[in-house]
C-alpha positions in Angstrom: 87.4 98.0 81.4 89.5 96.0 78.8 91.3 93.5 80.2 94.0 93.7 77.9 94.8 97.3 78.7 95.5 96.4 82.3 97.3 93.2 80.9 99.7 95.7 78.8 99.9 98.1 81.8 101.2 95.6 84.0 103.5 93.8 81.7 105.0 97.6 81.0 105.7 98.3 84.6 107.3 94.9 85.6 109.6 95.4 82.7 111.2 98.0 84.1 114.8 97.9 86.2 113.6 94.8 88.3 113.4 94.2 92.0 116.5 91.6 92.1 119.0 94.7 90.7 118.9 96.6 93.6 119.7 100.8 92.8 120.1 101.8 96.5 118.7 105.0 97.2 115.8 107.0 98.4 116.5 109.9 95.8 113.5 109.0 93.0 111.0 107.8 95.6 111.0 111.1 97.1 111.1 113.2 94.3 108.1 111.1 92.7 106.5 111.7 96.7 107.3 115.4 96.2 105.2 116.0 93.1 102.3 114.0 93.9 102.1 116.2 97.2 103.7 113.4 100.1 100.5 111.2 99.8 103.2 109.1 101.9 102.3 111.5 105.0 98.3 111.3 104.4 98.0 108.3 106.7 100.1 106.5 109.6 102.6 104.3 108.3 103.4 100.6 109.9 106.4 99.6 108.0 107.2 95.7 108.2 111.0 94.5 107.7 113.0 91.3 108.3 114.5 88.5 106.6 111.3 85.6 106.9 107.9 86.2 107.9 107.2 89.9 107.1 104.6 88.8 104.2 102.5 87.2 107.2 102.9 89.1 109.8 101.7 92.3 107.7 99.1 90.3 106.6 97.8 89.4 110.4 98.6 92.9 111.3 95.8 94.3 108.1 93.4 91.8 109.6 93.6 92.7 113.5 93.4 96.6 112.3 90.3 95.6 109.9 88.6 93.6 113.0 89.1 97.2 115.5 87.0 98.8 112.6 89.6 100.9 111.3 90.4 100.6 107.1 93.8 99.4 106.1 95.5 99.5 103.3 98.7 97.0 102.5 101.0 96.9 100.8 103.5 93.7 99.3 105.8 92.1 97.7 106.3 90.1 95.6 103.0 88.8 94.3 102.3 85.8 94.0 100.2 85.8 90.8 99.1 89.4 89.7 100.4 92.6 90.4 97.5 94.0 92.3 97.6 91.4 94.6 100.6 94.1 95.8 98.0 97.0 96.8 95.3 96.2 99.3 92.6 98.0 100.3 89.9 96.6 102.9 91.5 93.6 102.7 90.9 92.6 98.7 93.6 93.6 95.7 93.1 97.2 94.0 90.9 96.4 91.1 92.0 96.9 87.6 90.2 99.6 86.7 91.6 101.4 89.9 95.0 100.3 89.5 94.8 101.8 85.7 93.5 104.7 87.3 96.1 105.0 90.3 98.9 104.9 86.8 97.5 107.3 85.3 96.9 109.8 87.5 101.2 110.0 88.5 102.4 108.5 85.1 103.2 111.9 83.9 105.3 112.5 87.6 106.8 109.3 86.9 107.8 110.5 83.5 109.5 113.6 85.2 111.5 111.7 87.6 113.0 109.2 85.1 113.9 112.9 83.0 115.9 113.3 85.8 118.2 110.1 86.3 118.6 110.5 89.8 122.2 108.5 90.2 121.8 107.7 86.9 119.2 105.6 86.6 115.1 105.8 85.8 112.4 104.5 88.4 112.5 101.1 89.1 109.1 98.7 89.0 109.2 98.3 93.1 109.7 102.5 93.3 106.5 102.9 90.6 104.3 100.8 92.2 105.2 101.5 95.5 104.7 105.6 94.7 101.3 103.9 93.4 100.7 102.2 96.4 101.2 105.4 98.4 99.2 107.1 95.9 95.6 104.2 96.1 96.1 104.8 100.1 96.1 108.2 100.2 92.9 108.6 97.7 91.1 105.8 99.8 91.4 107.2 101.8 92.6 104.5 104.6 93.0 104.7 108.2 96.5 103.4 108.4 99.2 101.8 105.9 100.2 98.4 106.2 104.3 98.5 104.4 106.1 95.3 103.7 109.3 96.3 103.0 110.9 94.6 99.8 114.2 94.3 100.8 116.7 95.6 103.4 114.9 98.9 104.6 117.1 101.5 104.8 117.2 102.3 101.0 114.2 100.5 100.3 111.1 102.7 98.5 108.7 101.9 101.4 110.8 103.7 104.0 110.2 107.4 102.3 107.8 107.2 104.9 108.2 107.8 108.4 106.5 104.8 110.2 105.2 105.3 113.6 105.5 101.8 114.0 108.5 99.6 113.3 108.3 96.2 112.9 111.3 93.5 112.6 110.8 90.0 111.6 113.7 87.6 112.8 116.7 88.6 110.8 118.4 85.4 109.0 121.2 85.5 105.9 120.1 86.1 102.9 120.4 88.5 99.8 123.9 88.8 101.3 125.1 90.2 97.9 123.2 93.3 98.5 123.1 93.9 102.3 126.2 92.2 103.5 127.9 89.1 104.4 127.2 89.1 108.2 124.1 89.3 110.4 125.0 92.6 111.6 125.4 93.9 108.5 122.2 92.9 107.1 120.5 94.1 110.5 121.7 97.0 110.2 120.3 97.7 107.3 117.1 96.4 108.0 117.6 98.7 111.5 116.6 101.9 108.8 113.1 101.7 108.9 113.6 102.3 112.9 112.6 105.9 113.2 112.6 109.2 115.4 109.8 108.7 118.0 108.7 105.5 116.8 108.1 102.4 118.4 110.2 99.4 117.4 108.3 96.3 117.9 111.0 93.2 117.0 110.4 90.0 117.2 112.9 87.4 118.8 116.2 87.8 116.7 119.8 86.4 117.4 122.1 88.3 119.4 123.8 89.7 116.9 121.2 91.1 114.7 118.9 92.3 118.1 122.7 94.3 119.6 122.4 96.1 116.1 118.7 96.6 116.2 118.2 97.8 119.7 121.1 100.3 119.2 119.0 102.0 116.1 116.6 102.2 118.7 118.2 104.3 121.2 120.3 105.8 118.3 116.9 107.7 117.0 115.3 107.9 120.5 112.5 104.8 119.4 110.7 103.0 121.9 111.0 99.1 121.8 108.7 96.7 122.3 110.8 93.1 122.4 109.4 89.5 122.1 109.8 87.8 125.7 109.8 90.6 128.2 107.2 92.5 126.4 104.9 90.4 124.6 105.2 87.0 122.9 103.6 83.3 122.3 102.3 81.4 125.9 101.2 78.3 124.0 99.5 76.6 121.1 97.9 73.7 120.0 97.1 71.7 117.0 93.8 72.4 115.2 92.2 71.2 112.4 93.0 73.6 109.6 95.6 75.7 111.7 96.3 75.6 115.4 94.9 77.1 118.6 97.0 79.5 120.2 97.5 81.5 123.6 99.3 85.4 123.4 100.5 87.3 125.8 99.5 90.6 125.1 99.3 94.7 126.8 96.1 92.9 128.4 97.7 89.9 129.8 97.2 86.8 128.4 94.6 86.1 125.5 93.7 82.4 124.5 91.5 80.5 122.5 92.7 82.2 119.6 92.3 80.4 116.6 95.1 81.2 113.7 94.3 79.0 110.5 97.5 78.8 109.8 100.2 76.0 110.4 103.5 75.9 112.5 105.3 77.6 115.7 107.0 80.5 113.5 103.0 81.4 112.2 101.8 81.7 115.9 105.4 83.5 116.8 104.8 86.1 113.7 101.0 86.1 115.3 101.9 87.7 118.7 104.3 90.2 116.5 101.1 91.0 114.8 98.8 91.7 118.1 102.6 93.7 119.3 102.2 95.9 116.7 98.8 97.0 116.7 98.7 97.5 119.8 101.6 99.8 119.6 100.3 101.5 116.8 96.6 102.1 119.2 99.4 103.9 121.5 100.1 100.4 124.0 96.3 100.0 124.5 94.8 97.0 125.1 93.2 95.0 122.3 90.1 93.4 123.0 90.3 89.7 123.2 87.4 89.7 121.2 88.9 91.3 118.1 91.8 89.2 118.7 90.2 86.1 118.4 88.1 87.3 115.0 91.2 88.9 113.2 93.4 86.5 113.5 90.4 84.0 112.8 89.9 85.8 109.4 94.0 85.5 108.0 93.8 84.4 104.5 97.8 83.9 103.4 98.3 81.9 100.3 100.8 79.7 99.6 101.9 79.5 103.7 101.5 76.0 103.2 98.2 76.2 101.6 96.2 72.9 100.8 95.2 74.0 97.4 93.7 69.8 96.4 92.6 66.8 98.1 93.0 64.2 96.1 95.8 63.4 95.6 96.8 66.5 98.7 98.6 68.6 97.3 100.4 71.2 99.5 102.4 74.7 98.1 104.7 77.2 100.2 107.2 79.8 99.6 110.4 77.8 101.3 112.8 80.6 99.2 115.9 80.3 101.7 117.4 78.2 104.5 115.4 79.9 107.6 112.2 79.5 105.8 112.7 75.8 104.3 113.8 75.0 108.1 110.2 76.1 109.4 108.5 74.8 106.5 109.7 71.2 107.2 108.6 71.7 110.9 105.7 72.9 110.1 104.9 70.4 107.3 106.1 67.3 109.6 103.5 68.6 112.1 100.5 70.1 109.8 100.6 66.9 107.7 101.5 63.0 107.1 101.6 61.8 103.5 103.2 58.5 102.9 105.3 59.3 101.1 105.7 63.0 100.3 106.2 63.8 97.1 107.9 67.4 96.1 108.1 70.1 93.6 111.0 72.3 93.6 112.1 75.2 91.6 114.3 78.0 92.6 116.0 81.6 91.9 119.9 81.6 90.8 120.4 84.1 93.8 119.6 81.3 96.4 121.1 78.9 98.3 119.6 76.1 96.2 121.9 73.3 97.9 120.7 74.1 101.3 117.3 74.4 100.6 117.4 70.9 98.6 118.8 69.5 101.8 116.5 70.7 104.6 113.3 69.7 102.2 114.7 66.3 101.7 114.0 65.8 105.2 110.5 65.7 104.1 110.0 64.8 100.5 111.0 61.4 99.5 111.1 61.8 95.8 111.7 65.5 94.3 110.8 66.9 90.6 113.0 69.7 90.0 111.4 71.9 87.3 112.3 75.8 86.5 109.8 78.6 86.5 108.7 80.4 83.0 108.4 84.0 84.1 111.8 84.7 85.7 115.0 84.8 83.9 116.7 84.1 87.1 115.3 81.1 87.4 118.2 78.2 88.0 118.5 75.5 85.4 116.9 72.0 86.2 120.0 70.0 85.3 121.9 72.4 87.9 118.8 71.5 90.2 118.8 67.8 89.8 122.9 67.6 90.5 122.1 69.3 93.7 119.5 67.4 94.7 121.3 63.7 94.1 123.7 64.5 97.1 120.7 64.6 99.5 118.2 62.2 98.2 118.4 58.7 97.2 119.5 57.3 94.0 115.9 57.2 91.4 114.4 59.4 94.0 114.8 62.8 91.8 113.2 63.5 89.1 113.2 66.5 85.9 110.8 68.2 84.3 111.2 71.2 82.3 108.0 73.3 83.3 105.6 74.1 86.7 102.9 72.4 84.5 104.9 69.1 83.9 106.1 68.7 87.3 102.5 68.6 88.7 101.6 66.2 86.5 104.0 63.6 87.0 103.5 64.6 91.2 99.9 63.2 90.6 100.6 60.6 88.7 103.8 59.1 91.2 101.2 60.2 94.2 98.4 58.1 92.9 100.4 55.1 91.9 102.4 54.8 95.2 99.6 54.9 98.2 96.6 56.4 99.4 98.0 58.2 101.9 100.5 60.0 100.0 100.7 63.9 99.5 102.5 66.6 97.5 104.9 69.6 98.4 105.7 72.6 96.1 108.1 75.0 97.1 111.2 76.2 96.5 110.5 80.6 95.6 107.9 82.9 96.1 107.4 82.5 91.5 107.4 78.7 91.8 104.2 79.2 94.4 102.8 81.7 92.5 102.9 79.2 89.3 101.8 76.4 91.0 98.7 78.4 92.6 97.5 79.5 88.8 97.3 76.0 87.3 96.0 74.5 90.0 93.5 77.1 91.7 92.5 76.4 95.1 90.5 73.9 97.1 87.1 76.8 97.1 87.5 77.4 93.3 87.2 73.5 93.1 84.1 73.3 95.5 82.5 76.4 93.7 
């Protein structure tokens, strides 16, 4: 297939109404659903919601399902590189000659829909490719759909389907524009993808946001499966490349489990991974075995990934304040550069000052640089004046692109000490960026 006519594609879809204006309603999901005959219904549904964590625990959820022999598709947001990376099947991207496919085939029901202006407005980019999602799962055909919600859940595309299983992430503050000022607000609105004689599985959440979502629960008659009484993490210890970790699961306790991932809230979202699937196999017991070899398997990029060596260089997604807080713990455990050099760019919609001040807990010198492929991107000037309150004077740096930044990382990493390391984070983009130029640690072996 030409490359450039996926390359065209893709750009054409992400230009329409983006995913950070929010037009709340289920109305042109389900009409596009209607016409292409509710390929939504063709397969279970395991919708994934909350405010950090979802990305990874849907992720460990495809690969325990994948290890009990069943074939999963999964589908998230937002990608970290290319679109497809947003539609997975067994495990690997749609490829682009199936994506182009997947478009063509409900282009002309697309079409039809944004004819009709459902409260006044055509289908956005998340509706169209999750209708296409929907669409590559039902053709598969897979086993069972894997849903990261992309925000909220209530109104969000994803819940058109009714999932049989329900899972919540810990709930934190964040889009608060959009789904309210308090944590109950926001939980309640994450509390929508509970459904009619599903099975909530939630993991540990503050009182405030678990009042809220346990009384969806017995609002729609769902069962709930809760971390602590019902399932949760026993124990874990450091590894090389990740950590080994002990679950309590339908069985009883499973350990041994190796999880290549780093920090407490990875092996937490782990145990919400075995939760689920084992509520979706009806509260049967997983094997240990298949356990220990899904969870071995996880592949999630830019959780802080080790993408270099030499100098190390380090990238996550630390987008908001819960997620910087369990980068930095997870970062002051996982590694110890001397010093730490960081990367940071960030969205306009975040909390930029808070973020600036949890990472400077670990990062002793900062470049603050600004994404090319967002317009929401927040200036570096704006940036650097946040970062001066938390870091000390000469210790921030500018740089006006991804590209630059790394740059002058490597060269302040190499002329400091032997033992020092680099950080990127700061948005889900600014990974995604970083990832491209640099590649990874196997395309550098290969």
């Amino acid at each position: 297939m030409d490359e450039t006519h996926y390359t065209a594609l893709a750009r054409e879809l992400t230009s329409r109404w983006p995913e950070h204006r929010v037009a709340p309603s289920l109305g042109r999901i389900s009409a596009l659903m209607e016409l292409l005959g509710e390929p939504q219904r063709a397969m279970p549904v395991i919708q994934v919601a909350g405010t950090n964590g979802k990305g990874s625990t849907a992720i460990m959820i495809d690969a325990l399902l994948r290890a009990a022999g069943l074939r999963v598709g999964r589908f998230s947001s937002p990608h970290l590189s290319d679109v497809r990376e947003r539609i997975v099947i067994d495990g690997a991207p749609i490829s682009q000659e199936d994506f182009v496919q997947v478009w063509q085939d409900i282009a002309p029901y697309v079409a039809m829909v944004d004819e009709q202006r459902h409260d006044g407005v055509a289908m956005t980019f998340f509706e169209v490719i999750t209708g296409m999602a929907y669409a590559a799962f039902a053709d598969a055909p897979v086993d069972v759909a894997v849903m990261e919600v992309g925000l909220g859940g209530r109104w969000d595309a994803t819940s058109v389907a009714d999932a049989q299983v329900a899972v919540v992430a810990p709930v934190g503050m964040d889009h608060t524009h959009i789904l309210g000022d308090t944590l109950a607000q926001i939980a309640g609105e994450k509390a929508g993808i509970i459904k009619a004689h599903s099975t909530a599985v939630l993991a540990g959440q503050d009182p405030a946001a678990a009042a809220v979502l346990l009384q969806r629960a017995v609002d729609v008659g769902a069962r709930v499966k809760a971390e602590g009484p019902d399932f949760g993490l026993l124990d874990r210890q450091l590894a090389v490349g990740g950590q080994v970790i002990r679950v309590e699961a339908e069985g009883g306790p499973v350990g041994d489990v190796f999880l290549p991932l780093h920090g407490e809230h990875m092996a937490r979202n782990a145990a919400l991974a075995v939760a689920a699937v084992e509520a979706f196999l009806g509260g049967k017991p997983l094997n240990p075995e298949i356990i220990v070899e899904g969870l071995d398997s996880v592949e999630a990029p830019a959780r802080l990934e080790r993408v270099r060596t030499s100098p190390a260089i380090v990238i996550d997604t630390a987008h908001n304040p819960p997620a910087a807080l369990a980068t930095v713990a997870a970062f002051s455990e996982a590694f110890a550069f001397q010093p730490t050099v960081g990367i940071v760019a960030m969205m306009q919609d975040k909390d930029s000052s808070e973020v600036l001040r949890i990472l400077s807990q670990v990062m002793d010198i900062v470049i603050v640089t600004k994404v090319r492929s967002s317009p929401r991107a927040r200036d570096v000037d704006e940036l650097a004046a946040e970062a001066q309150e938390f870091f000390p004077d000469g210790a921030v740096h500018r740089a006006p692109t991804m590209a630059e930044a790394i740059d002058l990382a490597v060269m302040l990493a190499d002329t400091t000490s032997e033992h020092s390391g680099i950080l990127i984070a700061g948005s889900v983009i600014a990974a995604g960026e970083a990832r491209d130029l640099l590649g990874t640690e196997d395309d550098h072996e290969a």
